[in-house]
Structure formats: C-alpha cells, structure tokens
Backbone as a chain_set.jsonl record, in Angstrom:
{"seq": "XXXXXXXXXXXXXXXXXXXXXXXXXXXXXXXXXXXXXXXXXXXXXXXXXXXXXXXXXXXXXXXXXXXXXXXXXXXXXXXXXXXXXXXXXXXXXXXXXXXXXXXXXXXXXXXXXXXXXXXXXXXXXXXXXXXXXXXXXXXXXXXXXXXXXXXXXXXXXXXXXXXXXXXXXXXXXXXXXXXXXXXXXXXXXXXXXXXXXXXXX", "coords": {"N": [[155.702, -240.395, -26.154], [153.242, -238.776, -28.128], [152.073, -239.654, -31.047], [151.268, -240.075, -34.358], [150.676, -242.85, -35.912], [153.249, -244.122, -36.146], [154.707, -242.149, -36.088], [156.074, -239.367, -34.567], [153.852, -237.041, -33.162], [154.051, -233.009, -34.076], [154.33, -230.045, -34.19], [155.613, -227.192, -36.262], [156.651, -224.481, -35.209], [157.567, -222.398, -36.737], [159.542, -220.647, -36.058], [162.837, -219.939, -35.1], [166.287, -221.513, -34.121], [169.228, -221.266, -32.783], [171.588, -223.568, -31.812], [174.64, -224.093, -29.756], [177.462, -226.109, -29.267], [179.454, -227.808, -27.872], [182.701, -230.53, -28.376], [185.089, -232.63, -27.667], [187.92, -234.223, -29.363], [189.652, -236.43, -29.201], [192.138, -237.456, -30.382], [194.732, -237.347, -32.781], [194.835, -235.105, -35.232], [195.605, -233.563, -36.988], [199.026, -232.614, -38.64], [200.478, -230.766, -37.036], [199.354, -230.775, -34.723], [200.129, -230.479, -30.874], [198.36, -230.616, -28.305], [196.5, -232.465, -26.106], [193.933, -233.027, -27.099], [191.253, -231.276, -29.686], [189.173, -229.172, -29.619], [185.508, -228.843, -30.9], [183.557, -226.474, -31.624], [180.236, -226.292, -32.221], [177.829, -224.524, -34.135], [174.393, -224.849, -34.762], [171.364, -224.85, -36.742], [168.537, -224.717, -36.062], [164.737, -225.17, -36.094], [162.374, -224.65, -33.861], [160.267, -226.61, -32.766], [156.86, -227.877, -31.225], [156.155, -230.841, -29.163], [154.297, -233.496, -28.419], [153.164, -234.868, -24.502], [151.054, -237.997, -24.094], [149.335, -236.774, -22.441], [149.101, -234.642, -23.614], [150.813, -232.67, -22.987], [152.363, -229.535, -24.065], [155.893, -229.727, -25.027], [158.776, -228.628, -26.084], [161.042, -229.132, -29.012], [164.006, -229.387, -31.004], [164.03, -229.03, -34.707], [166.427, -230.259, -36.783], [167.278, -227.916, -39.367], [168.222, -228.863, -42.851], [170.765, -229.432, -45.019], [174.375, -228.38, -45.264], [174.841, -225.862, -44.69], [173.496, -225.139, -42.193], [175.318, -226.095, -40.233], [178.017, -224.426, -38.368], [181.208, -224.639, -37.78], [183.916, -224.557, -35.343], [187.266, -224.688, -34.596], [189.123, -225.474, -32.287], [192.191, -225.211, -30.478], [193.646, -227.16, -27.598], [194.229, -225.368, -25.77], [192.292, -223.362, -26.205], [192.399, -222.058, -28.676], [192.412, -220.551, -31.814], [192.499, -222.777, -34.347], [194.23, -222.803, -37.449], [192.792, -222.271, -40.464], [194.153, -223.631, -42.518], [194.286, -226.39, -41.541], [191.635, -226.798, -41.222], [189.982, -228.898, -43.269], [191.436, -230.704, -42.871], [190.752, -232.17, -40.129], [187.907, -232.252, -40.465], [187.939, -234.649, -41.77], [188.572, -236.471, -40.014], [186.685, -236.645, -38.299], [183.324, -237.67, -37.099], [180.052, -236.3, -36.996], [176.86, -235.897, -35.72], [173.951, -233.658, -35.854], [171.829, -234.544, -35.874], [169.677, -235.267, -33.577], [170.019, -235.825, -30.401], [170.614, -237.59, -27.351], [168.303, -237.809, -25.616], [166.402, -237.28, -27.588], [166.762, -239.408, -29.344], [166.122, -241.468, -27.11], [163.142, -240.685, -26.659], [162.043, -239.446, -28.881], [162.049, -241.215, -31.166], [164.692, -240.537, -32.561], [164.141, -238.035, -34.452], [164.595, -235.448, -33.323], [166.079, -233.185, -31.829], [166.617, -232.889, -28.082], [165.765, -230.948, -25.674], [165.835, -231.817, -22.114], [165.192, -231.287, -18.796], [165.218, -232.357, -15.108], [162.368, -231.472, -14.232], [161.131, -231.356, -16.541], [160.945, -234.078, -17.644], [160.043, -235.36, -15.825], [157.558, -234.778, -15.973], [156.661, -235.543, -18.65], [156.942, -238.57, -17.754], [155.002, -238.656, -15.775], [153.241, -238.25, -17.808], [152.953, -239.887, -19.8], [152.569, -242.492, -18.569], [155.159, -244.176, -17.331], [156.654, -247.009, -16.093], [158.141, -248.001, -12.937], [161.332, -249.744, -12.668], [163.173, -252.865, -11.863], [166.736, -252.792, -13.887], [166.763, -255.356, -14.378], [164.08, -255.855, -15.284], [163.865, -254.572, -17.979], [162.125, -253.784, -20.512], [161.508, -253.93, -24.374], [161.233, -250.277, -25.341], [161.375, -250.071, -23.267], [163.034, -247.673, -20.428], [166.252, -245.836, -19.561], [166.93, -243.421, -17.386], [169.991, -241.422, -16.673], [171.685, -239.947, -14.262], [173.765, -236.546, -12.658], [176.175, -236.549, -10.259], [175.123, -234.189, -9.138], [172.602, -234.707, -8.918], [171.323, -233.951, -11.103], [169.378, -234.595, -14.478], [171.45, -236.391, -16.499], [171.928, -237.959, -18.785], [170.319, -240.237, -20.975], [168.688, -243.333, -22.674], [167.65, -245.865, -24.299], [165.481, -249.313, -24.347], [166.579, -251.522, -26.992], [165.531, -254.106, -28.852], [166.268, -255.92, -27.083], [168.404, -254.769, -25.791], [170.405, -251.913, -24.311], [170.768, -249.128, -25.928], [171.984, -245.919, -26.548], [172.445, -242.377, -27.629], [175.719, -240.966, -28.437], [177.104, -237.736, -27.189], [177.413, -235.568, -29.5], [178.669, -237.257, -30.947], [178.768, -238.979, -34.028], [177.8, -242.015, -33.284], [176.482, -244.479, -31.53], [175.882, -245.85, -28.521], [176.342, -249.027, -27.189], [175.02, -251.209, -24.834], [174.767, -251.07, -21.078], [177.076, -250.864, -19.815], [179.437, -249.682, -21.441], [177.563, -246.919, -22.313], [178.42, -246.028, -19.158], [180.987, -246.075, -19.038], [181.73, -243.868, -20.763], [180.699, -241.759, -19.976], [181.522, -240.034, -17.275], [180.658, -238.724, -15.963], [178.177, -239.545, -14.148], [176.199, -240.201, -11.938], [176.055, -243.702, -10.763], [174.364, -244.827, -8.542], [171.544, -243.488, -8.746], [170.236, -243.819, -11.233], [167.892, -244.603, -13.45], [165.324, -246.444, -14.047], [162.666, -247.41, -17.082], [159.889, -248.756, -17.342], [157.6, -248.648, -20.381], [153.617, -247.981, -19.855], [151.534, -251.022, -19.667]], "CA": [[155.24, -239.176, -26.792], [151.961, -238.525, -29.03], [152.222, -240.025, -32.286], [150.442, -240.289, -35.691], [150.415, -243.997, -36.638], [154.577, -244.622, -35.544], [155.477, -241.032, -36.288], [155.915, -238.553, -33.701], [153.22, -235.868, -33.601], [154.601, -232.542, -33.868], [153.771, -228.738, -34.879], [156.396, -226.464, -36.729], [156.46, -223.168, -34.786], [158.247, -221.181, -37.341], [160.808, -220.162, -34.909], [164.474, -221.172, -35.633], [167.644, -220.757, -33.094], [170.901, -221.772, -33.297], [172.687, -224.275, -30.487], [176.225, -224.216, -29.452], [177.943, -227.417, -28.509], [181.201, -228.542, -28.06], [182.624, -231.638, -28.664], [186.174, -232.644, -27.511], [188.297, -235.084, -29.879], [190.871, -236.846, -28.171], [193.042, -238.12, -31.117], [195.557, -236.42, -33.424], [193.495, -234.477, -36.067], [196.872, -232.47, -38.107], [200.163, -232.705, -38.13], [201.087, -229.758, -36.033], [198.957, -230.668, -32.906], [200.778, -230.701, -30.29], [197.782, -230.648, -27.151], [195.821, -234.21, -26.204], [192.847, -232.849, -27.698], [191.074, -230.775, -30.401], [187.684, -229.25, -29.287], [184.911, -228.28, -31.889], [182.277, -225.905, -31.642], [179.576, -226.366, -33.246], [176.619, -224.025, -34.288], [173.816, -225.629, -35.22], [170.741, -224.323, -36.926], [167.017, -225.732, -35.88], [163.565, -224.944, -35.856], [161.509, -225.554, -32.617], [158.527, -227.515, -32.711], [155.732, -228.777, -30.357], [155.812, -232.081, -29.505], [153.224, -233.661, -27.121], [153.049, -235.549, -23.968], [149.837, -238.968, -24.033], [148.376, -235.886, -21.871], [148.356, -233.198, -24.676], [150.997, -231.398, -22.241], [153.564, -229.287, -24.662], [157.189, -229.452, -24.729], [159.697, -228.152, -27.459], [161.847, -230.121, -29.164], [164.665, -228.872, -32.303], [163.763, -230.175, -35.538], [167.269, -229.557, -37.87], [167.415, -227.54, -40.629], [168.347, -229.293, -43.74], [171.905, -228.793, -45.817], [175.649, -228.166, -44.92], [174.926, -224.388, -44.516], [172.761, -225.492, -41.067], [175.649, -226.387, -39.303], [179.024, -224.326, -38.62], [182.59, -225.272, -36.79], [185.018, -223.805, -34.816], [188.324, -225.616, -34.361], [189.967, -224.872, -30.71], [192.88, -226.683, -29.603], [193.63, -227.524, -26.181], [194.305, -223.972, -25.069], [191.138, -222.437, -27.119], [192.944, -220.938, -29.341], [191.801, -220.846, -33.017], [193.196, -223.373, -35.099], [193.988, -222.174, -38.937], [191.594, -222.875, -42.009], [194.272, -224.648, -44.002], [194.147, -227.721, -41.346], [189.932, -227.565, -41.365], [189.643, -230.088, -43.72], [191.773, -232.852, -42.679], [190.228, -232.039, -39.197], [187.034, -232.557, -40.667], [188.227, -235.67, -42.561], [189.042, -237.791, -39.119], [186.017, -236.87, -37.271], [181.986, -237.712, -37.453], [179.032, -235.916, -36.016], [175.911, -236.146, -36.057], [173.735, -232.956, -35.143], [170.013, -234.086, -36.15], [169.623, -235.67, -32.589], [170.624, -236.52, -29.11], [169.804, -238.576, -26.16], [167.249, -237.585, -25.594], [165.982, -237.399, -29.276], [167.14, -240.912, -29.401], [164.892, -242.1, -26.323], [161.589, -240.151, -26.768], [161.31, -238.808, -30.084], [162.35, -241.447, -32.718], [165.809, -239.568, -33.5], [164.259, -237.202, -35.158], [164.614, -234.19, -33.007], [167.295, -232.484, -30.906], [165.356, -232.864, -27.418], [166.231, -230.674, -24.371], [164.984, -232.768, -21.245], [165.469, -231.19, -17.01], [164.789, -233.207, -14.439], [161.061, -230.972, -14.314], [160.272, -231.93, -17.91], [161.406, -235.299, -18.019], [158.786, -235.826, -14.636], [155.859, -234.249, -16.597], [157.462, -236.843, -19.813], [156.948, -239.477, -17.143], [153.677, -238.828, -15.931], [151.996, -238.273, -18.604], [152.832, -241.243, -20.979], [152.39, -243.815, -17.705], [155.667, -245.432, -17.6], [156.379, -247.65, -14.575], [159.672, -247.699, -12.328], [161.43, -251.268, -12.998], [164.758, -252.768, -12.366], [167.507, -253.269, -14.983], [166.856, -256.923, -14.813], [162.939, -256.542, -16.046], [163.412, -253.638, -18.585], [161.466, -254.013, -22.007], [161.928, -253.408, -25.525], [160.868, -249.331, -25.332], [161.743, -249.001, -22.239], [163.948, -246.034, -20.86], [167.123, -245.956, -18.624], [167.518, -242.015, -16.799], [171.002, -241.376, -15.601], [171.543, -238.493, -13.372], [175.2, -236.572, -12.669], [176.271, -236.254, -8.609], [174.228, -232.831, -8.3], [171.088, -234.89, -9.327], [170.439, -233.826, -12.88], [169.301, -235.732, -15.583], [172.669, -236.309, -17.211], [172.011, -239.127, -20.134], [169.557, -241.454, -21.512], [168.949, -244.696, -22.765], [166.35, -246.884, -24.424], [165.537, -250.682, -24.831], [165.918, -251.758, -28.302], [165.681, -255.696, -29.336], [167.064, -256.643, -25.9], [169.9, -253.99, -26.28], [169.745, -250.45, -24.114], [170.977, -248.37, -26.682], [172.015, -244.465, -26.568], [173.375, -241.442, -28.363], [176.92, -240.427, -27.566], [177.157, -236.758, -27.778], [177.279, -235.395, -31.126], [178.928, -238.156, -32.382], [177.709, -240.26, -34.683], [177.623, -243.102, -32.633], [175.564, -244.922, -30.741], [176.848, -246.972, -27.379], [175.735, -250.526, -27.176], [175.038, -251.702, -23.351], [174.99, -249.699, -20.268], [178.681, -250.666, -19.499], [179.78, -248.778, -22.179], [177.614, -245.891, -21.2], [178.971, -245.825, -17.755], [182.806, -245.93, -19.445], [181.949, -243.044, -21.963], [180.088, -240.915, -19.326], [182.05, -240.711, -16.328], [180.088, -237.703, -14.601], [177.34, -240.261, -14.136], [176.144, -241.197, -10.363], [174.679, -244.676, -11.226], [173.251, -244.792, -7.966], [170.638, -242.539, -9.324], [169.983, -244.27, -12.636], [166.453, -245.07, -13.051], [164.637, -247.633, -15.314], [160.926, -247.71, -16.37], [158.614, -249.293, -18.776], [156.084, -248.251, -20.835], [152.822, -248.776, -19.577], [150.864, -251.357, -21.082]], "C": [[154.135, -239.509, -27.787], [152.666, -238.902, -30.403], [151.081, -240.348, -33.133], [150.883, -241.39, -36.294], [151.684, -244.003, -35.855], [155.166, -243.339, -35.08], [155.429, -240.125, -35.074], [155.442, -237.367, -34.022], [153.75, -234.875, -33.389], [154.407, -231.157, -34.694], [155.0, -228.054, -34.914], [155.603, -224.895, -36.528], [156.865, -221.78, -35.757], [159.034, -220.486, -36.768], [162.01, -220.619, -34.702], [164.964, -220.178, -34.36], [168.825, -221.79, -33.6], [171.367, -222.568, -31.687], [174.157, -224.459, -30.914], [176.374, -225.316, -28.846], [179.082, -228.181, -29.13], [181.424, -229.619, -27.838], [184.142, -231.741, -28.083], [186.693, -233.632, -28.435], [189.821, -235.749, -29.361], [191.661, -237.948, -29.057], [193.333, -236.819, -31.991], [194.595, -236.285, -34.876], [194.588, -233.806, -37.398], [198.321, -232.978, -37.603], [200.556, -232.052, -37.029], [200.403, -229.716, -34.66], [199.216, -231.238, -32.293], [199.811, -230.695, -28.652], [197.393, -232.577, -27.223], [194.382, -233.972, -26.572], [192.306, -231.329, -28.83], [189.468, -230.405, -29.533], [186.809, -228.035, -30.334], [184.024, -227.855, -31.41], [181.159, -225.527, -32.674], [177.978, -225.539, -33.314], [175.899, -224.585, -35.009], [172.283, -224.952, -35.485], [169.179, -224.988, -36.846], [165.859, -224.884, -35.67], [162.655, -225.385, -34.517], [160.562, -225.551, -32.893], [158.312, -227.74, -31.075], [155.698, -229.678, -30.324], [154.898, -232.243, -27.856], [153.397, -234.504, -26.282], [151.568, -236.913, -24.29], [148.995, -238.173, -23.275], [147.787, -234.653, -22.767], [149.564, -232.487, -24.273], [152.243, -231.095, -23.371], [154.977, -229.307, -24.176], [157.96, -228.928, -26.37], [160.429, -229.277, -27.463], [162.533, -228.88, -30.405], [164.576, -229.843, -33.28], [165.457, -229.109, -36.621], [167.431, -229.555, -39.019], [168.334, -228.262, -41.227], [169.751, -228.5, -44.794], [173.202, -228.153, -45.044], [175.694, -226.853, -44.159], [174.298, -224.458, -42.699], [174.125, -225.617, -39.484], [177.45, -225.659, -39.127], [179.921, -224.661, -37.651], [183.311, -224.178, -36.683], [185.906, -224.617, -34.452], [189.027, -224.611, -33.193], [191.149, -225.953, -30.752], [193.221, -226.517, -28.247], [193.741, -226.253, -25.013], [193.198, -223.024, -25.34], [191.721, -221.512, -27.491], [192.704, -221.692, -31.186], [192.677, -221.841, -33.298], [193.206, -222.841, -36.827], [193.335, -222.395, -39.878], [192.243, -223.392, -42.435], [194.194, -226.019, -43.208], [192.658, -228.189, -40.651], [189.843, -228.877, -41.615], [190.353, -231.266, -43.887], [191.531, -233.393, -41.281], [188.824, -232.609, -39.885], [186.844, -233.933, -41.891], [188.06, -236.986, -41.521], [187.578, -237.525, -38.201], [184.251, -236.558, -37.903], [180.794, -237.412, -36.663], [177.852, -236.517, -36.522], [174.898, -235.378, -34.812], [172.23, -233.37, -34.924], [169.737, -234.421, -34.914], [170.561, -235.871, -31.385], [170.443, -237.362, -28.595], [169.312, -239.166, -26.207], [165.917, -237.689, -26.623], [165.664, -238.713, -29.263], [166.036, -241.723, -28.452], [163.549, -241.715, -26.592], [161.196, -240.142, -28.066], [161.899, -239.771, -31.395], [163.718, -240.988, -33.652], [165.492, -238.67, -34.487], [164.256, -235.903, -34.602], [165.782, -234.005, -32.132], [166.055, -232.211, -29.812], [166.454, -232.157, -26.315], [165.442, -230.733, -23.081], [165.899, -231.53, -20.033], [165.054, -232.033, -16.9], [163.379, -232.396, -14.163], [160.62, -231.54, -15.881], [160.312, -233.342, -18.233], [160.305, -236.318, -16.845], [157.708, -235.85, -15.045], [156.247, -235.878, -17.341], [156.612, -238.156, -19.174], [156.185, -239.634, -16.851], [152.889, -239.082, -16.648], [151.661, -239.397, -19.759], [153.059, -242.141, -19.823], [153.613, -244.782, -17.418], [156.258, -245.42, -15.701], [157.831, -247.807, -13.714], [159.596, -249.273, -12.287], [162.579, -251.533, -12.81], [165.167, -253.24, -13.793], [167.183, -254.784, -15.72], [165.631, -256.925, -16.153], [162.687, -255.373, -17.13], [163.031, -254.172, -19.711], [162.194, -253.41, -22.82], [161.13, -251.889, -25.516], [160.699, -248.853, -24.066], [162.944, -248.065, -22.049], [164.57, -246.087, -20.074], [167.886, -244.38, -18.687], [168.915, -241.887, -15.995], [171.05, -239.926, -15.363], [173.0, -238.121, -13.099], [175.12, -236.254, -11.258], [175.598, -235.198, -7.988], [172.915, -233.441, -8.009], [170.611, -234.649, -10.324], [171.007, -234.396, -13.631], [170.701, -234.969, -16.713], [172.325, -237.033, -18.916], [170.635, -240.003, -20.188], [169.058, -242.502, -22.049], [167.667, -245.472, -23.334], [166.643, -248.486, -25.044], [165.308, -251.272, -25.849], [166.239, -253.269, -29.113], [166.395, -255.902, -28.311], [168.146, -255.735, -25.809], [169.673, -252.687, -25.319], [171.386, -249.746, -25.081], [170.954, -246.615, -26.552], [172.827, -244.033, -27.635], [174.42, -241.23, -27.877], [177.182, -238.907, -28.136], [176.357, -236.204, -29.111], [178.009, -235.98, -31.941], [178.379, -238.969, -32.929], [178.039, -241.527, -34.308], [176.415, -243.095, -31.666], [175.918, -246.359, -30.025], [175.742, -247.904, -27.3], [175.962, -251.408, -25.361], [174.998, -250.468, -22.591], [176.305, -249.816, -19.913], [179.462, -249.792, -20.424], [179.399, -247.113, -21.894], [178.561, -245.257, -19.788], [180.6, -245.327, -18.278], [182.844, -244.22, -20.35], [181.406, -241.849, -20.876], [180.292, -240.919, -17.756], [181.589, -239.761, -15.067], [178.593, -238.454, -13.675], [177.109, -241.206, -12.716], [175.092, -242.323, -10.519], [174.55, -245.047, -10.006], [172.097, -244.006, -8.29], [170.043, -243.06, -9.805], [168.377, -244.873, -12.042], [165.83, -245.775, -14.34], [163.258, -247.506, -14.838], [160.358, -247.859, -17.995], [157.488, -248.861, -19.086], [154.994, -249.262, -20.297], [151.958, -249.691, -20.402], [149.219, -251.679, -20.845]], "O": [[154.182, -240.639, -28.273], [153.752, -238.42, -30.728], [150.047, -240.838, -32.681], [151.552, -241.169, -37.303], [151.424, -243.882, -34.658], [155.884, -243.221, -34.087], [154.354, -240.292, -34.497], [156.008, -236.597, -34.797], [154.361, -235.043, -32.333], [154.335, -231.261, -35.918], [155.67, -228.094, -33.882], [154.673, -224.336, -37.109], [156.586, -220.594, -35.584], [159.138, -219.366, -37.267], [162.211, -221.689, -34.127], [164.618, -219.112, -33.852], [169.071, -222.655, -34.44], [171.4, -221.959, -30.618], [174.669, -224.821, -31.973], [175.602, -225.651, -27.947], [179.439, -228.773, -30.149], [180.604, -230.169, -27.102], [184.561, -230.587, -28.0], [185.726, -234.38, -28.579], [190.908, -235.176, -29.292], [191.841, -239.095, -28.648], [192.711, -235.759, -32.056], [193.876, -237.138, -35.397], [194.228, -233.655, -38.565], [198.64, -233.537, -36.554], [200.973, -232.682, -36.056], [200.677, -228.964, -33.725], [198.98, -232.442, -32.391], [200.568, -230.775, -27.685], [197.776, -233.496, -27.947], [193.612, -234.886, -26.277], [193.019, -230.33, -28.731], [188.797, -231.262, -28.957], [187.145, -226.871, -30.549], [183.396, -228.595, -30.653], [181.182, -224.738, -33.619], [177.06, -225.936, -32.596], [176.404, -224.994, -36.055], [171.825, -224.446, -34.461], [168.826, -225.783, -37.717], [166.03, -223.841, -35.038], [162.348, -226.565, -34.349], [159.894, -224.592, -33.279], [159.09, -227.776, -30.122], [155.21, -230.144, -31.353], [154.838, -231.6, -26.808], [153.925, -235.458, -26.854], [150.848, -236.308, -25.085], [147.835, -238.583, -23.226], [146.737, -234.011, -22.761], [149.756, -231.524, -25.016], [153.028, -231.998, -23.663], [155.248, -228.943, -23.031], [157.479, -228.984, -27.502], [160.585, -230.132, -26.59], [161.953, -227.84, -30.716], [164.837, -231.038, -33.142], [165.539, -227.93, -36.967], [167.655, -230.51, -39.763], [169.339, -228.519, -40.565], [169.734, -227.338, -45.2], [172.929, -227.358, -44.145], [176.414, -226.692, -43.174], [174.851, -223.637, -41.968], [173.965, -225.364, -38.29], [178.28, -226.322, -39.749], [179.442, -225.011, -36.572], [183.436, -223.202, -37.422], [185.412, -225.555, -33.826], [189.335, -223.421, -33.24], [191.072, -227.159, -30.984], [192.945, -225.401, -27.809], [193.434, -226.238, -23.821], [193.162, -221.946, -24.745], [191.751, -220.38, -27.007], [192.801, -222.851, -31.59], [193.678, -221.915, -32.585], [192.137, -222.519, -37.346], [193.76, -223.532, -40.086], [191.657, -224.17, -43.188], [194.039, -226.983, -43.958], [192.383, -229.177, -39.97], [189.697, -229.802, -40.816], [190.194, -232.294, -44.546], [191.833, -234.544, -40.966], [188.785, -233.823, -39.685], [185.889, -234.116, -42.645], [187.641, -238.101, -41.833], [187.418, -238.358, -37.309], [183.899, -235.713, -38.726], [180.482, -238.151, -35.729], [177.742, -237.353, -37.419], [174.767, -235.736, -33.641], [171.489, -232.826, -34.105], [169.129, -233.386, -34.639], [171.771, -236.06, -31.512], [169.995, -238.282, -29.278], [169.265, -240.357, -26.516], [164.776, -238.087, -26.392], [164.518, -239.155, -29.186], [165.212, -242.492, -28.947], [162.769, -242.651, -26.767], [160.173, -240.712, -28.447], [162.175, -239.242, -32.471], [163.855, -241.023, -34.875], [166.314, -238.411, -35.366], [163.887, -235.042, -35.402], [166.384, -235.025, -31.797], [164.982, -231.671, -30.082], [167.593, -232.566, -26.092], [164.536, -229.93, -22.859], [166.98, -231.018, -20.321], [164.535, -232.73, -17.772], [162.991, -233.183, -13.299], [159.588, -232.196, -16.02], [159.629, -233.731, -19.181], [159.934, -237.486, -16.958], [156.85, -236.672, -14.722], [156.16, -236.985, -16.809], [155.765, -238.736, -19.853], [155.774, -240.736, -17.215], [151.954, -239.869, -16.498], [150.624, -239.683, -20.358], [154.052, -242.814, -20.101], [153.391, -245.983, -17.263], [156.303, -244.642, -14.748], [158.741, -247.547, -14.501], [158.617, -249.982, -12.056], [163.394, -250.782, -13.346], [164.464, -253.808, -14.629], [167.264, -255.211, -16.872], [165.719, -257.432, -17.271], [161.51, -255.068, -17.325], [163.651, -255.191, -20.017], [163.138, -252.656, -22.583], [159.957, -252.181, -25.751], [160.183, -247.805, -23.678], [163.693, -247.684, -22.948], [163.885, -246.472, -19.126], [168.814, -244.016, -19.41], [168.973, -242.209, -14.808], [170.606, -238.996, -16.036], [173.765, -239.08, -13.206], [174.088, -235.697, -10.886], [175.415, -235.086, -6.776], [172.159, -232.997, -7.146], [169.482, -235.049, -10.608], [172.179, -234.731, -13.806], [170.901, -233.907, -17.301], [172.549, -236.465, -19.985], [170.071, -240.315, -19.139], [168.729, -242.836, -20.91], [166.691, -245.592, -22.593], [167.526, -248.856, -25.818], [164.167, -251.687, -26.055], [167.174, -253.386, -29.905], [167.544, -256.153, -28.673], [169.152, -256.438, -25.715], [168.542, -252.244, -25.521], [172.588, -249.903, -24.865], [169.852, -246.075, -26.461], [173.586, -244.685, -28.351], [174.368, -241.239, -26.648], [177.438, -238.752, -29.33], [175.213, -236.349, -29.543], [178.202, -235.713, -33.127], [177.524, -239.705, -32.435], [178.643, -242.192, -35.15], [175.695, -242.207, -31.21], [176.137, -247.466, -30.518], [174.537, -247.654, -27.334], [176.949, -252.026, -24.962], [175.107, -249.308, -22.988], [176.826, -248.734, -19.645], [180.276, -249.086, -19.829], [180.18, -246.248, -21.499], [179.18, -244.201, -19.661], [181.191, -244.328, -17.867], [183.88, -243.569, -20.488], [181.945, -240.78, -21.163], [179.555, -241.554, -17.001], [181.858, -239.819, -13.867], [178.094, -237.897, -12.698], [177.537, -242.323, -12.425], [173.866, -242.22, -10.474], [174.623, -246.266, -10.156], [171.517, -244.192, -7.22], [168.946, -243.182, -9.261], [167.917, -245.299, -10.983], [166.027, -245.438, -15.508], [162.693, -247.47, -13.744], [160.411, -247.352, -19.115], [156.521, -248.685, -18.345], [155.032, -250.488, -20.198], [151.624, -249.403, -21.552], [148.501, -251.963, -21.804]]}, "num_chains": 1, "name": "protein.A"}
C-alpha cells in the first residue's frame, strides 16, 4: 500500500459506521455458566478512510475511533440469550480484545486500520503493488501468506516478519506465531488454496 515515508497514506472521509463482530470465548467467564462457551458482540465505532493501492487505485479501510465509548458489548451465552450486567465485569476481567485492527490490517496496512479485503479487492491489492507468487519455502520478510475457506474466499492472512509469518487472531489481542498455529486456530481454512507472494523488488 501507498505510503508517506513508512506510514500508510490515507484520507479521512468523515464518514463513521459501526461493525458488529462476534467473538466466541471458550472458557468459564462467571460462576453460573453452565454452556462451553460465552459469545460477545461487539459494536465497534470507526471512521472510513481512503487508503491507496502503488496504482493510486482506492480502497476503504476503518480507522477506530478513540476512547472506551467507541466500542460496546453484548454478552450471549451459548443459547444467545442475554447474560445479566452484574456478571459484565468479571466477564470482561478474563477476556482481551483488540478492535483497532485485523488481518488484514495486520498484513497491508501497518495495524493501523480495520481492513475489509474479498477475493476482488485483494486481486486489485495484488496487482497493483507487484507482488510475485512464491512458495512457503522462499517467502521474505514483507511478504504475504492468503488463505482461502473451501468455497474459495479469502478467509485469513498472514505476513513475513523477521523470518516469522505472523497474523491477527480475530479480535483477540493476539497474534499467532507460525502458520501451524494458524492452521490449528482456523480450521475453516482449505490450505490447498493458500497462496504466498513477495513484494516486488
């Protein structure tokens, strides 16, 4: 992507939305839960920007708003059925997000944006900043590893960082170390598909 010195170039549209996205937690969160999981919904408040392809060509990205108020929860448990406000906050004691980015974010943009990639935008992506189809063996430091789910769409993503391919997991605040891990954490994932490719140089 287009950048100003390291930074990723990028125009503030003045146009905010809100994303929904659920999270599942698959450990005990309160006393009283009795399912094998907790699942949070999370509204999330962002601004879309412009960010550019090495061609000029636009895409959006979410840049997120700033402060607690940006981001709200819904506690489900295993049946989606509310859970009560007094066991919020020891729900929100055992578990760690992290909304400013994704992936996607994570591969293209520097982690600083919430990026929503298809398999059509992620082709343009590909064209237009030159990068080269490569196996696993010869990937670089900034290169990029596309996984795809059994329909064919771009499921996950991946970049090469100090010898390492490195991703986002969800909205948690983590970040998986190898692609074996990937593969274990993301199990909709047809890695025949998977595609590796290096920036051109």
């Amino acid at each position: 992507m287009k950048r100003v010195y390291s930074n990723i170039d990028f125009f503030e549209t003045g146009i905010y939305k809100v994303n929904e996205m659920p999270e599942r937690y698959f450990f005990k969160c309160f006393d009283q839960q009795t399912g094998p999981y907790i699942k949070t919904i999370y509204h999330s408040a962002y601004q879309i920007c412009n960010v550019y392809t090495d061609q000029n060509t636009v895409l959006e990205a979410l840049q997120k708003l700033n402060g607690e108020q940006a981001t709200k929860q819904v506690f489900l448990d295993h049946n989606n059925k509310y859970i009560p406000s007094k066991y919020h906050s020891d729900i929100r004691s055992k578990i760690r997000f992290n909304d400013n980015y994704n992936c996607h974010g994570f591969t293209f943009l520097n982690a600083e944006f919430w990026f929503e990639l298809d398999n059509n935008s992620v082709e343009i992506l590909i064209s237009d900043n030159g990068y080269q189809a490569c196996d696993i063996a010869d990937l670089k430091d900034d290169g990029v590893c596309l996984y795809y789910d059994y329909e064919g769409n771009l499921y996950h993503s991946a970049k090469m960082v100090d010898g390492t391919i490195l991703s986002k997991f969800g909205i948690n605040h983590l970040v998986t170390v190898g692609e074996e891990d990937i593969l274990t954490r993301y199990v909709k994932i047809d890695h025949s598909r998977s595609v590796y490719l290096n920036v051109s140089t």
